[in-house]
C-alpha positions as CSV (number, residue, x, y, z in Angstrom):
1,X,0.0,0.0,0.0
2,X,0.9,3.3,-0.5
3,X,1.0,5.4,1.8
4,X,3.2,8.3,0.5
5,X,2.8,10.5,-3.1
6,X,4.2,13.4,-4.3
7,X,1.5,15.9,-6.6
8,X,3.6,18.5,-9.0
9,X,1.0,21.2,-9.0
10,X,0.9,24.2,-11.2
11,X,-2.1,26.2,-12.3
12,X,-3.2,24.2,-14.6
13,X,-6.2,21.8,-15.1
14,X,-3.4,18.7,-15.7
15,X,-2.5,19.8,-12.0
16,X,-6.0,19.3,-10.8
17,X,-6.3,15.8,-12.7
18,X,-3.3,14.2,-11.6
19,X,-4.4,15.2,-7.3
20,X,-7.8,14.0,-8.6
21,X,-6.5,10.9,-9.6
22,X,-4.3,10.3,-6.7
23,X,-6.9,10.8,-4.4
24,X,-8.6,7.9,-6.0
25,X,-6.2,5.6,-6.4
26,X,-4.7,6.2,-3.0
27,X,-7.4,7.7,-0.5
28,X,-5.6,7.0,2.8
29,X,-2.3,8.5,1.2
30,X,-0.3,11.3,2.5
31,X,0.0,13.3,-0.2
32,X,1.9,16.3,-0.7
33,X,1.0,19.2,-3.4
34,X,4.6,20.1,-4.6
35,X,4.6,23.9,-6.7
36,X,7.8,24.6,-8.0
37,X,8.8,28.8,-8.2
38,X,11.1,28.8,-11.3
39,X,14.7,31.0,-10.4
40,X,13.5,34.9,-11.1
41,X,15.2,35.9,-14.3
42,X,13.8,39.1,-16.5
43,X,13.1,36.8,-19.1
44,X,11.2,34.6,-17.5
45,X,7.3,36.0,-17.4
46,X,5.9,35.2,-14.1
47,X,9.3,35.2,-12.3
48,X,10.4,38.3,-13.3
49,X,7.6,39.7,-10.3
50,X,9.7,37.3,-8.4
51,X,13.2,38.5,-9.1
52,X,11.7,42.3,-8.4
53,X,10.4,41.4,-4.7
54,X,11.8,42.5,-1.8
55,X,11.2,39.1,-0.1
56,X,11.6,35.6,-2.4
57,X,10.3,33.3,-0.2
58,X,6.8,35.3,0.7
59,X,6.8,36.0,-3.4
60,X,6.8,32.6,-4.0
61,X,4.4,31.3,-1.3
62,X,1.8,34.3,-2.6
63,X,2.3,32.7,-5.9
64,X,1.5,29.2,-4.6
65,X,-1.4,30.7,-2.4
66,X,-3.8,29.9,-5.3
67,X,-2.9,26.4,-6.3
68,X,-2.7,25.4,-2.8
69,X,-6.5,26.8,-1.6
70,X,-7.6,24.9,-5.2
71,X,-5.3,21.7,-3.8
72,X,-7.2,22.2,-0.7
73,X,-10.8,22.1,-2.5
74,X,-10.1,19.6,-4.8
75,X,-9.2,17.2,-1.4
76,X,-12.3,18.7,0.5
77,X,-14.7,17.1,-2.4
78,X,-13.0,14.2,-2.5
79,X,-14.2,10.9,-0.5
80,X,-11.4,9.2,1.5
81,X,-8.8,10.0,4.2
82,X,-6.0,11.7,2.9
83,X,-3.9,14.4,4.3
84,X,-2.7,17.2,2.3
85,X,0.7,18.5,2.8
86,X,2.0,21.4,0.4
87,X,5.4,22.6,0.1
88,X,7.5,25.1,-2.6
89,X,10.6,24.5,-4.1
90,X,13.0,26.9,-6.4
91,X,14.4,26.2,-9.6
92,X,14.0,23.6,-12.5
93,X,10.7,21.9,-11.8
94,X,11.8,18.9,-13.5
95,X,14.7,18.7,-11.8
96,X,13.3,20.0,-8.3
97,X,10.4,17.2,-8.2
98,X,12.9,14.3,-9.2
99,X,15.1,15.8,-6.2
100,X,12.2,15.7,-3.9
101,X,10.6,12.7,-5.4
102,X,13.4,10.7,-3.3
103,X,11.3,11.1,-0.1
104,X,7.8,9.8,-1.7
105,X,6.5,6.3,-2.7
106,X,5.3,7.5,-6.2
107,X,5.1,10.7,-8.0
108,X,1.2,11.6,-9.6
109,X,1.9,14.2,-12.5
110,X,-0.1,15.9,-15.3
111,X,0.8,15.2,-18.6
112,X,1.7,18.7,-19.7
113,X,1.5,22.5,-18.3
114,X,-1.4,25.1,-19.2
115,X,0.4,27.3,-21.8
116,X,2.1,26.8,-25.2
117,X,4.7,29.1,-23.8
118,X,5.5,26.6,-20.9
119,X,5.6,23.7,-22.8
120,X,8.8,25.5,-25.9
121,X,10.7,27.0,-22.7
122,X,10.5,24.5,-20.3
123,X,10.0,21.7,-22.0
124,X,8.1,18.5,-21.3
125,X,8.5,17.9,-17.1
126,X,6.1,15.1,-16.9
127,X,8.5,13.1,-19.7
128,X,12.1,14.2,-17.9
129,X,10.2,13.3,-14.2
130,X,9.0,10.0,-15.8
131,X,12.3,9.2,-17.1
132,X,15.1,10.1,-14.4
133,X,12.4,10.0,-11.5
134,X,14.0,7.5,-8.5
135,X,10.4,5.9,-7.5
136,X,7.7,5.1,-9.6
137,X,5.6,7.9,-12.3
138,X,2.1,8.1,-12.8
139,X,1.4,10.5,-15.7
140,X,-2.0,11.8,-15.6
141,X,-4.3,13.1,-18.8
């Protein structure tokens, strides 16, 4: 049984899908809703409010605020037992849920992000997470 899993969550309805799904398949899971902040850098769209605050850390939790209350929701609905944790990391996201992914049972992730724009810059972090992940990959459509 599993009793660990690790949610990569973004603002995205993929996000939503794969803690849906994880929910499901492993109601009396600790689960924890993973948002990765990207490094601030002015080319960067939504990071560059990042690399202008004052404070990093609160910039990136306000950031987070959203997906987490929607994280929150999505476990509210749903039947079953499971505790939500939710925690932020900086950098890659790739690379920053394989790091974390260490720590977890499985990793639940969405099969791509929301925007176009995400998907040429970033490229695909469901495919690099499957690949290089440590534990197991479920990849969510």
């Amino acid at each position: 049984m599993v009793s660990r899993v690790l949610v990569p969550m973004e603002d995205s309805e993929m996000s939503d899908r794969a803690l849906e799904y994880a929910l499901e398949v492993f109601p009396n899971a600790e689960i924890t809703a993973l948002h990765v902040v990207g490094e601030p850098s002015q080319m960067w769209g939504h990071a560059t409010g990042l690399a202008l605050a004052d404070d990093l850390e609160e910039a990136a939790e306000e950031r987070a605020k959203e997906v987490f209350d929607r994280a929150r929701d999505i476990v509210a609905d749903a039947d079953g037992d499971a505790e939500l944790e939710t925690a932020i990391e900086f950098g890659h996201p790739a690379r920053a849920i394989i790091n974390r992914s260490d720590d977890y049972e499985t990793v639940v992730i969405g099969t791509h992000s929301g925007s176009v724009a995400d998907r040429i810059f970033v490229g695909n972090v469901a495919e690099k997470v499957f690949r290089s992940s440590p534990v197991p990959v479920v990849v969510v459509r």
